[in-house]
N, C-alpha and C positions, 0 to 999 in steps of 0.2 A: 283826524278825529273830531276837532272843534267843527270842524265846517259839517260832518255826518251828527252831531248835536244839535247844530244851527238847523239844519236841512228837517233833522225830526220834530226838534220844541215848533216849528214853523206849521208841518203836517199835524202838530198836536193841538194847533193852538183851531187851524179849519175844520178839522174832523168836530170839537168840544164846542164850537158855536152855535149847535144843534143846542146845547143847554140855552143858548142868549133866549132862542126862540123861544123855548119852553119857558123859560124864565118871564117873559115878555105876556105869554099864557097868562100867568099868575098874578101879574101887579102892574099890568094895567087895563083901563078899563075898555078899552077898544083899541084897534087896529087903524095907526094911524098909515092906511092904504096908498094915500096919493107919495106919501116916504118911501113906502116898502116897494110899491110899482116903481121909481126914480131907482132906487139902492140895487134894484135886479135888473133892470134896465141897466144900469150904469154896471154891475157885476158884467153884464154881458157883454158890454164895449169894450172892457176892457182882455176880458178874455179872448174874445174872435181877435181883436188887433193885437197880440201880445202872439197869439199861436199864426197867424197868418201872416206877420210882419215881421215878426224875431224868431218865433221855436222852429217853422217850417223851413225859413232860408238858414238857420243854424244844423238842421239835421242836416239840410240839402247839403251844406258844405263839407260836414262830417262825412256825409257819405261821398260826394263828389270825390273826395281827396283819397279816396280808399277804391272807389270802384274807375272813377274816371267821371268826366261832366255825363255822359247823356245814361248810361247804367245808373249813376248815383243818385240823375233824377225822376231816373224811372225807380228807385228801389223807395225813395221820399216818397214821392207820389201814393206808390203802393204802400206804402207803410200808414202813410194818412188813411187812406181810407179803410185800412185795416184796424185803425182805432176806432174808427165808426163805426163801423160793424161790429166790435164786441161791444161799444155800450149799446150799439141798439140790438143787439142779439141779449143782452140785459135788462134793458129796456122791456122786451118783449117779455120775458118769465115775468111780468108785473100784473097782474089784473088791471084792468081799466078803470073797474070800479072800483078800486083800492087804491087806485096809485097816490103815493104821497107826494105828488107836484100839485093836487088838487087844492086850492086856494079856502083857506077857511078860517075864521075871524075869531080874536081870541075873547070875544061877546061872547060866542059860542061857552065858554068856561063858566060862565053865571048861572048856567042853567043843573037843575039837579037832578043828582045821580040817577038814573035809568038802571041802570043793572042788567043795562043789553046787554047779552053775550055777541052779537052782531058787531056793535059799535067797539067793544073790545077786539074782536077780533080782527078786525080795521084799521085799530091803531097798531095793532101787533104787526099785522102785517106791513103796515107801512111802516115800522121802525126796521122790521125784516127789509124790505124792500129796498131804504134808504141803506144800511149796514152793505148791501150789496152793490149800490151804487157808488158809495163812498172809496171803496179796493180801489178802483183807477186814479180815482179824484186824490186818493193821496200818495197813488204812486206818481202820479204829475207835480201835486208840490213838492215831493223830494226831488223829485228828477230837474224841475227846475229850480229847486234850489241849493242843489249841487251843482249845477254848472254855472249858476250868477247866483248869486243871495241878492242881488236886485229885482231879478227877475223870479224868485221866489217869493221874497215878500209881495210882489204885485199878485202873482197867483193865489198864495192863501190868502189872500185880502177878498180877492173877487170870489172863490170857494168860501170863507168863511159868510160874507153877505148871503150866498146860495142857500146854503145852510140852515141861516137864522128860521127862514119860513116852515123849511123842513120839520125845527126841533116844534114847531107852531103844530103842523101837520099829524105829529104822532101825541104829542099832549092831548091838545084838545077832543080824540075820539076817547081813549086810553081813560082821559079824567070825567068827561061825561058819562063811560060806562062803570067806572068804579066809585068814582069821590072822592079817589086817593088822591092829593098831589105831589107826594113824593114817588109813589110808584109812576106818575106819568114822567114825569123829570127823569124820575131813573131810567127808563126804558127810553126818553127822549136823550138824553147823556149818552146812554151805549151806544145807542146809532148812529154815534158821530166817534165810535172810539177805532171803528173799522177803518177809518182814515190812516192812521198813525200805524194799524195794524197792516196796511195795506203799502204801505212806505216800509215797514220791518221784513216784510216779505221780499219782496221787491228786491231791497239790498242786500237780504243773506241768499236769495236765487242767480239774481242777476249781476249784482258788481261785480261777483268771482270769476264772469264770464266780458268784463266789460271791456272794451276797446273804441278805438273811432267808429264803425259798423255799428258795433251793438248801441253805441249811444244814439246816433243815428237813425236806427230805426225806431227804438225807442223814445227820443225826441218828436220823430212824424207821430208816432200812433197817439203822443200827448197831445198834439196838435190836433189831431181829428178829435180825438175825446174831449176837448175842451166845447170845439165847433160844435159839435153835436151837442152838448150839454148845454149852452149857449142858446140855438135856436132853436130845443125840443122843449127844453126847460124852463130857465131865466124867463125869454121872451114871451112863450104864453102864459107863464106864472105872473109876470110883469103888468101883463093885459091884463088880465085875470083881478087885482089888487086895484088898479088903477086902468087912467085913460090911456087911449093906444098914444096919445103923443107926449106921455108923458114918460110912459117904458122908454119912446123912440128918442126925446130927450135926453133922456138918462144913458143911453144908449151912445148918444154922440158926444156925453160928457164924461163917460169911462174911455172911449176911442182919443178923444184929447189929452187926457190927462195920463194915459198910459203914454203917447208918443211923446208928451216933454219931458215925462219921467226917463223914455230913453233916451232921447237926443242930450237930457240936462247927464248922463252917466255914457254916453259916448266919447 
């Protein structure tokens, strides 16, 4: 029970960082970008090297040990890319013009209220859109942090950074169109509460049904949903904020600091 505690306050803690953003909205006076470009850069390193290093050869052996070596790593295999497909079958129900990975500067919050119905409904959606994206993202850090709390905390770390810009993303249209800032915060808050909501599901569905296989696949499809969220997201949000060698930077200094973090816990 302690470690399904650990596993949730952890999904509670990634999903609520949408608030930092929003928060960040409000009381400061600009977007210090070349930070934010490094910290999604660097979210992204660490995530591609944490699901392609550890969670993908950990399912692989879950499953290896259940089905046999070459079934086991054809069912890893297929299970990875079967996590990329539902977020980008996610992905896709987003409008382009609304998507909330779109890069936008919390300057924008200085400006007054419009009373667009447009730009409200912009932010809705993108709090909508993020609330939908978030279901996997927190069924990955419970999953990972039920089988290592090492390996959990690295995950809500690199999802919590993900996030920050996110809660940016839904204040800023949300408070430009109304001039509330509690309702943008509020609507930026909830959109990160679908994480946690998305880890509750997750284990009253799937634990009852858990074994070596089912962790397994589940494991792979973490792994591709990380990948994918990584190079669809992070990296051109990264660019997007900042210089491309500054993402890539940040990029090789999440890949580092994930691998001493495992070899220093091997």
């Amino acid at each position: 029970m302690n470690n399904v505690l650990f596993a949730f306050g952890l999904t509670l803690f990634a999903g609520l960082s949408t608030g930092i953003g929003s928060a960040l909205a409000f009381y400061t006076k600009q977007t210090n970008k070349k930070f934010l470009s490094a910290a999604l850069g660097f979210s992204a390193g660490v995530m591609i090297y944490v699901s392609m290093i550890e969670i993908f050869v950990k399912a692989r052996d879950s499953l290896e040990a259940v089905y046999g070596s070459t079934k086991g790593y054809w069912f890893t295999t297929i299970a990875f890319f079967a996590g990329i497909a539902l977020i980008a079958i996610i992905d896709n129900f987003v409008p382009s013009a609304e998507n909330p990975h779109e890069a936008r500067d919390v300057k924008d919050m200085k400006l007054e209220n419009t009373n667009d119905p447009e730009l409200l409904r912009m932010g809705l959606f993108s709090a909508l859109a993020i609330a939908i994206h978030n279901f996997p993202e927190g069924l990955a850090t419970f999953t990972g942090a039920m089988q290592d709390p090492t390996l959990g905390i690295s995950i809500a770390v690199a999802i919590a950074i993900h996030n920050i810009p996110e809660g940016i993303a839904v204040s800023v249209p949300i408070y430009f169109a109304t001039g509330n800032r509690k309702k943008a915060f509020l609507y930026s808050f909830l959109s990160g509460l679908s994480e946690p909501v998305g880890a509750i599901l997750g284990y009253f569905l799937l634990m009852r049904f858990f074994n070596d296989a089912m962790f397994g696949v589940i494991f792979a499809a973490v792994a591709g949903i990380m990948v994918y969220i990584s190079l669809d997201e992070l990296l051109p949000t990264a660019e997007k904020y900042g210089e491309h060698h500054i993402a890539i930077y940040g990029l090789i200094s999440g890949m580092i600091v994930m691998a001493l973090s495992l070899l220093m816990f091997a």
